[in-house]
C-alpha positions in Angstrom: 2.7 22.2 -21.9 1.3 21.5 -18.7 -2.0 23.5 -18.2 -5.2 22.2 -15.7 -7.7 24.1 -13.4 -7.5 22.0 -10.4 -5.8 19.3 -8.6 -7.5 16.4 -6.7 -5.4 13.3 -4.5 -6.7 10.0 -4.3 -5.1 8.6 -1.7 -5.7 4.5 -1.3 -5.1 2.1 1.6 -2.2 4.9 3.0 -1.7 3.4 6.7 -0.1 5.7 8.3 -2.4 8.4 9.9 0.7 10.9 10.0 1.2 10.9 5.9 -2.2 11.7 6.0 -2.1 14.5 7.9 1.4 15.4 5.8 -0.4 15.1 2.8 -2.9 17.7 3.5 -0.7 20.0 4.4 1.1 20.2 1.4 -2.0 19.6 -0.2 -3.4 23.2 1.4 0.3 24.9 0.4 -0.1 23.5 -3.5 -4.3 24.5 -3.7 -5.2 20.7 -3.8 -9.5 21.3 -4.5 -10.2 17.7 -2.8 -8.5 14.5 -1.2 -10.3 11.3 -1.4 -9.5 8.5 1.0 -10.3 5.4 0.1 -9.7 1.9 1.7 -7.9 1.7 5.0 -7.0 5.8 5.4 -7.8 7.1 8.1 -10.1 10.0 8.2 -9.9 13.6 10.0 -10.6 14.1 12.9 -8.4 11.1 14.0 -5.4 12.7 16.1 -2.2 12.0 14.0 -3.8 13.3 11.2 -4.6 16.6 13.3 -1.1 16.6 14.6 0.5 16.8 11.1 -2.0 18.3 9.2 -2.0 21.6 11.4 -5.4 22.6 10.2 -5.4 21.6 6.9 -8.3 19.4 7.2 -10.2 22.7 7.7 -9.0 24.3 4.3 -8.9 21.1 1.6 -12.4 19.6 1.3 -11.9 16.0 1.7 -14.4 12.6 1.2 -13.9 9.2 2.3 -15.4 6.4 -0.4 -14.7 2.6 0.1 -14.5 1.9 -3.3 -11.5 4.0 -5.1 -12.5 2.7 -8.3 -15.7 4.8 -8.1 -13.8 7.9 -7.6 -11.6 7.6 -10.4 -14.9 6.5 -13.2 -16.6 9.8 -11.5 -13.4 11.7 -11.9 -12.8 10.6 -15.8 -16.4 11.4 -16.2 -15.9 15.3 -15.6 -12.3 15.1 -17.8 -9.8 14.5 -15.5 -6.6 13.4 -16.6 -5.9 10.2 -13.8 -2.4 10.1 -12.9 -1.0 7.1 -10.5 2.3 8.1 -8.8 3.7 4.8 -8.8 7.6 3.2 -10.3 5.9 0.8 -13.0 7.2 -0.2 -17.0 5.0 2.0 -18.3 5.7 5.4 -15.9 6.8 8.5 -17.1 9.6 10.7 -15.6 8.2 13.4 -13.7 10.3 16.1 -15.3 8.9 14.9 -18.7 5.2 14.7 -17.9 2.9 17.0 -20.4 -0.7 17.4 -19.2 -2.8 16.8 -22.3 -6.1 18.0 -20.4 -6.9 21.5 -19.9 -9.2 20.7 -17.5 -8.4 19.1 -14.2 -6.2 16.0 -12.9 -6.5 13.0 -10.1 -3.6 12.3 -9.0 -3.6 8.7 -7.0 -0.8 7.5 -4.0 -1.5 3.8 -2.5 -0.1 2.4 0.3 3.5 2.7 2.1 4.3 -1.0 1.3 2.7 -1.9 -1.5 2.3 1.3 -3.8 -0.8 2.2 -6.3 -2.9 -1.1 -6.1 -3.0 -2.7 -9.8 -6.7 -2.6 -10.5 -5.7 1.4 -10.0 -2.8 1.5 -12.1 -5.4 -0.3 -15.1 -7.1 2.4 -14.8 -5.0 5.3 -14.7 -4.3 7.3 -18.3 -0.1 7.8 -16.8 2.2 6.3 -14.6 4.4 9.4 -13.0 7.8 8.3 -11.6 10.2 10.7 -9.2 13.6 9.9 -10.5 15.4 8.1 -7.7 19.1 8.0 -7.2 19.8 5.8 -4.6 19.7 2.7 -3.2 16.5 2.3 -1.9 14.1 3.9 -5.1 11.6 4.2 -2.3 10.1 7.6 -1.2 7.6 8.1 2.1 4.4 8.4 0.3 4.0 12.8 2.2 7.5 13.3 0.5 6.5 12.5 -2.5 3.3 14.3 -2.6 4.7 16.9 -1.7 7.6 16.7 -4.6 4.7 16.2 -7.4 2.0 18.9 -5.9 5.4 21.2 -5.9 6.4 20.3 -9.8 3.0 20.1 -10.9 2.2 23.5 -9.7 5.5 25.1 -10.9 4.9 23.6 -14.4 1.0 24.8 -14.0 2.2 28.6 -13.2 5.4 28.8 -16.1 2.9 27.6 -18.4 0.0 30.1 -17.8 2.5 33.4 -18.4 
């Protein structure tokens, strides 16, 4: 059963001020409580992020923080369940995750190229995967925010009737 209070993103070293932006938009749609940007993101108000975002920046509290390390220790401090979005040996399908908090998750994307950074992988208590199809197993790092914020809160909803 998948059953939490609250979502937050950690999103690390994303370059591309546009995902941003995409990210908290579907972060506003899904009721994202905060986004932490961490390493090279860009922060709002910087234009792209404003062009995409269409708002959103307004309605999800956000924080930039150098050190995303620090965010997920504070996080697992209050409970969260961490949860790196990231193809690894050790991921779990998406369609197969169960929560095993009741209280709150972190959810962490990394950069375009490169994915979750390692040292954040370490530290996370799963390893999500989107099952892939294609070719490329490669998804732009808004699309699939927006695919996990979407499954997450279906399963979130189904499971508190």
């Amino acid at each position: 059963m998948v059953t939490f209070e609250a979502m937050q993103l950690l999103l690390n070293d994303v370059r591309s001020a546009l995902n941003i932006g995409s990210i908290f938009r579907s972060s506003d749609a899904f009721a994202v409580e905060k986004i932490w940007l961490t390493g090279i993101c860009a922060c709002p108000p910087n234009k792209e992020i404003l062009k995409t975002a269409l708002g959103a920046t307004q309605s999800v509290s956000w924080e930039y923080v150098q050190d995303p390390l620090a965010v997920i220790e504070n996080c697992k401090a209050k409970g969260f369940q961490i949860c790196a979005v990231e193809q690894s040996t050790k991921a779990e399908m998406l369609h197969n995750f169960q929560c095993s908090t009741t209280d709150n998750l972190l959810l962490i994307l990394g950069n375009e190229v490169e994915g979750v950074a390692a040292s954040l992988l370490e530290k996370s208590d799963i390893h999500l995967e989107i099952p892939q199809f294609g070719e490329k197993k490669s998804l732009n790092v808004a699309v699939t925010a927006g695919i996990v914020l979407w499954h997450l809160t279906q399963l979130n909803l189904s499971s508190k009737k």
